[in-house]
C-alpha positions in Angstrom: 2.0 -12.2 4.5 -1.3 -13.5 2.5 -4.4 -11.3 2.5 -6.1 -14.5 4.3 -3.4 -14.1 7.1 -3.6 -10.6 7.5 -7.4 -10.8 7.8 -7.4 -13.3 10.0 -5.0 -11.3 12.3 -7.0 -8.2 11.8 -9.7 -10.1 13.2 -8.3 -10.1 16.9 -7.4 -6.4 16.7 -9.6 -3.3 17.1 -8.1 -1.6 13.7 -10.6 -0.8 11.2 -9.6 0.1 7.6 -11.0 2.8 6.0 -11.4 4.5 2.3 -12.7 8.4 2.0 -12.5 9.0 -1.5 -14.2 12.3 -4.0 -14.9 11.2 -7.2 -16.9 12.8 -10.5 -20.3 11.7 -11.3 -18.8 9.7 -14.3 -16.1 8.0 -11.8 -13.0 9.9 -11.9 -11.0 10.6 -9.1 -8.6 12.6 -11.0 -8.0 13.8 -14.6 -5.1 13.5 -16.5 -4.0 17.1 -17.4 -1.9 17.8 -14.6 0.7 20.3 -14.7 3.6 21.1 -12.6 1.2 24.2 -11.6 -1.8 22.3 -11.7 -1.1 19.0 -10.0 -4.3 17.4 -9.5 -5.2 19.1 -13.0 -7.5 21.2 -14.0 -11.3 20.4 -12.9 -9.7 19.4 -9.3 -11.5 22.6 -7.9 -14.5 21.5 -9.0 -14.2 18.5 -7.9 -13.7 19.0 -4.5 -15.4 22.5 -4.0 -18.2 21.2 -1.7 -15.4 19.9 0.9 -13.1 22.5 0.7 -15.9 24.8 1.5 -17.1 23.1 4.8 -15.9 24.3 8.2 -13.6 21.1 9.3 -11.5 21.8 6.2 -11.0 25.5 6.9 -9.5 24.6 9.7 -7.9 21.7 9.4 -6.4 21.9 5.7 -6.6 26.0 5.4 -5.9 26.6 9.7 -9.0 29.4 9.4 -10.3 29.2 12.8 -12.6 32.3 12.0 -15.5 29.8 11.9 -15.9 30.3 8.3 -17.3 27.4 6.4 -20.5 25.2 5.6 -21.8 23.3 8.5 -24.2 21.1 6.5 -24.0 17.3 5.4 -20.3 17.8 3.8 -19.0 19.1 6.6 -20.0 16.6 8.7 -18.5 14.2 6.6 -15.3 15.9 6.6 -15.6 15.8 10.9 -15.5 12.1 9.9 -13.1 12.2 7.6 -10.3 13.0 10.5 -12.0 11.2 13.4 -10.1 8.2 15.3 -7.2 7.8 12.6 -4.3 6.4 14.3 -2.3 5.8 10.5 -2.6 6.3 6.8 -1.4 4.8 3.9 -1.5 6.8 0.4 0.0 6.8 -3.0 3.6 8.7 -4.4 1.3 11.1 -5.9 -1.0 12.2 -3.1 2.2 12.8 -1.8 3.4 14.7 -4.7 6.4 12.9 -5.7 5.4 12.4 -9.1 5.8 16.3 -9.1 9.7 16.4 -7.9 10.8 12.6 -8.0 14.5 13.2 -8.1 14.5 16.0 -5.1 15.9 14.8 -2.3 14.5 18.1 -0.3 11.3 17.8 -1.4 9.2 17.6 1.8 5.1 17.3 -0.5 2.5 19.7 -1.3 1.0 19.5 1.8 3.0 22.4 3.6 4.8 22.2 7.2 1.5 21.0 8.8 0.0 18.5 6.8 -3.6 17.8 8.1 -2.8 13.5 9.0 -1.6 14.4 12.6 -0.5 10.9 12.9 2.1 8.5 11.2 1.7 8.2 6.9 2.6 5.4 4.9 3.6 7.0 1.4 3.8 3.7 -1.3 6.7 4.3 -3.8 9.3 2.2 -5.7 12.1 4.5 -4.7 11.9 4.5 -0.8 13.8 7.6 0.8 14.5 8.5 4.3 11.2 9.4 6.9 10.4 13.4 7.0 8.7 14.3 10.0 6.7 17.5 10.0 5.1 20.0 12.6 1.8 18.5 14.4 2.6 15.4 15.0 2.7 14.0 10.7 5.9 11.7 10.0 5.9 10.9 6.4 7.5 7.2 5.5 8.4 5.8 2.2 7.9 2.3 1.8 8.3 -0.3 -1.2 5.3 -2.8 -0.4 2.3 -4.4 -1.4 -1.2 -3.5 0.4 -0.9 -6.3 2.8 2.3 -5.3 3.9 1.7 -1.7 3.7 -1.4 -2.5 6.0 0.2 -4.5 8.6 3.0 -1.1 9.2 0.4 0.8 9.5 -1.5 -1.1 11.6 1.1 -1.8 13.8 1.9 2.2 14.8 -2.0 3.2 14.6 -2.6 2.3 18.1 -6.1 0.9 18.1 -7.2 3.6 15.9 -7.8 3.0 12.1 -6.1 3.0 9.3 -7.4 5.0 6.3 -6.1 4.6 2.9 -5.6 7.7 2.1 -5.5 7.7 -2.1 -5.5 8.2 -4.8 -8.1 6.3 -6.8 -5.4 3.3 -7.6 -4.2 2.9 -4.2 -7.8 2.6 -2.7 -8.9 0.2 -5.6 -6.2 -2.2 -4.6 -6.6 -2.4 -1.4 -10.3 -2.8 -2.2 -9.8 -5.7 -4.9 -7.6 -7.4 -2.0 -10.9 -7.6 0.4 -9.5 -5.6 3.0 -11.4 -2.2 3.6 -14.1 -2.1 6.2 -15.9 1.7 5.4 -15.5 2.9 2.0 -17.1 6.7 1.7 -16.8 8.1 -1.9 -18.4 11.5 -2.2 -19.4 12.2 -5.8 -19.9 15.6 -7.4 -22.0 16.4 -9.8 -19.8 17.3 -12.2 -18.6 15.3 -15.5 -14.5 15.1 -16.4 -15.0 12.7 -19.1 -11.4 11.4 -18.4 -8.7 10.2 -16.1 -8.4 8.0 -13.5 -11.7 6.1 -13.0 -12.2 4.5 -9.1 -14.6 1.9 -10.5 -13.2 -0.2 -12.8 -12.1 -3.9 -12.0 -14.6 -4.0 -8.7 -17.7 -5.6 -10.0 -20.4 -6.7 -7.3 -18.0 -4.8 -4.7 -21.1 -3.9 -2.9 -21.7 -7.4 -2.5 -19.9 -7.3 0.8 -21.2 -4.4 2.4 -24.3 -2.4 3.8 -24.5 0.3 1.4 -26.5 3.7 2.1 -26.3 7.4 0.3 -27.2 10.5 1.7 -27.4 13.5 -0.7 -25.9 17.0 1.0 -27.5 20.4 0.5 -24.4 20.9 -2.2 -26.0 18.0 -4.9 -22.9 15.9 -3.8 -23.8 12.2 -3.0 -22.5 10.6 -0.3 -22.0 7.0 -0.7 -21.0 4.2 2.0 -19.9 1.1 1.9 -19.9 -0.4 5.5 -19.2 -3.9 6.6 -18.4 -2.8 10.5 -21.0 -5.3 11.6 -18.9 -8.1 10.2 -16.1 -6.9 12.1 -17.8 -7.0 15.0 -19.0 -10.1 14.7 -15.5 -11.3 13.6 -14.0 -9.9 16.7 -16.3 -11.5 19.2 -15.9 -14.8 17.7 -12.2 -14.7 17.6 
């Protein structure tokens, strides 16, 4: 299916497509000094320190229901972060199959009871059989381009959106290909000086979309990109 056909059917549906992204103030979403210990490398607890602080993550990613956790602007981007997602679509490596490619048991990094809660659309050139998890997560590996990847996951979301889950690759192609609705990218103050850079190859992106930043107590910078308007006007046409 073209992107132009797949718009135009997203057009008469209520899915949205969403992008939720922490970069470094100079871009990167990742470095490139990962080690099988180390898989998002080094400077990734930098990187994401403000998020993993908040409350939401504590109990979503950690399951601390103490009530520990910042309850400031980060957090309440990271409520956001999990709201109203009915699919997701990421990358081999956010996966972690770039870590054990050629074990057939390996089941992520994400533990027993990965945070999605909902169906994920893992994007790899060797596709292997679905692994469902506790809490309601059912990982499937899939050989296709955005558009297709989209339409799968569209089809299962139920009305919900789809978020594109990462990493910094993934959610530039299916950025380049025009078919993201709200893209938030969080950005630490903190310089990596290398890796994978989110920016490249999307000149004038903002182009297409109401952009506003609010800064959180933490010095992170939340950016958005939001063309839900658009949508809505698409949808009432249709």
């Amino acid at each position: 299916m073209k992107a132009s056909t797949l718009l135009s059917w997203l057009r008469r549906t209520p899915v949205a497509v969403r992008v939720d992204l922490i970069i470094s103030l100079d871009g990167f979403a990742t470095t490139t000094d990962q080690t099988p210990e180390a898989p998002m490398g080094a400077d990734w607890g930098r990187l994401v320190e403000a998020y993993v602080a908040t409350k939401t993550m504590q109990e979503r990613v950690f399951k601390d229901t103490s009530g520990k956790g910042t309850t400031g602007v980060d957090d309440k981007y990271a409520k956001a972060y999990f709201e109203n997602v009915g699919a997701e679509i990421m990358g081999a490596g956010m996966f972690g199959l770039h870590s054990f490619p050629h074990d057939p048991n390996w089941r992520g990094w994400w533990g027993e009871e990965p945070p999605f809660r909902c169906p994920v659309f893992v994007l790899t050139h060797s596709p292997r059989p679905s692994i469902e998890m506790a809490g309601g997560t059912t990982f499937h590996f899939i050989s296709a381009e955005p558009v297709e990847a989209l339409k799968a996951a569209a089809a299962v979301a139920g009305g919900k959106d789809v978020r594109i889950g990462g990493g910094a690759g993934v959610a530039r192609d299916f950025l380049k290909a025009g078919l993201v609705d709200r893209f938030h990218v969080a950005i630490t103050p903190i310089l990596l000086g290398r890796g994978i850079r989110l920016w490249d190859d999307l000149r004038g992106l903002e182009r297409d979309y109401a952009v506003c930043a609010e800064t959180a107590e933490t010095g992170v910078v939340h950016l958005t990109f939001d063309r839900s308007s658009e949508r809505a006007r698409w949808q009432t046409i249709s």
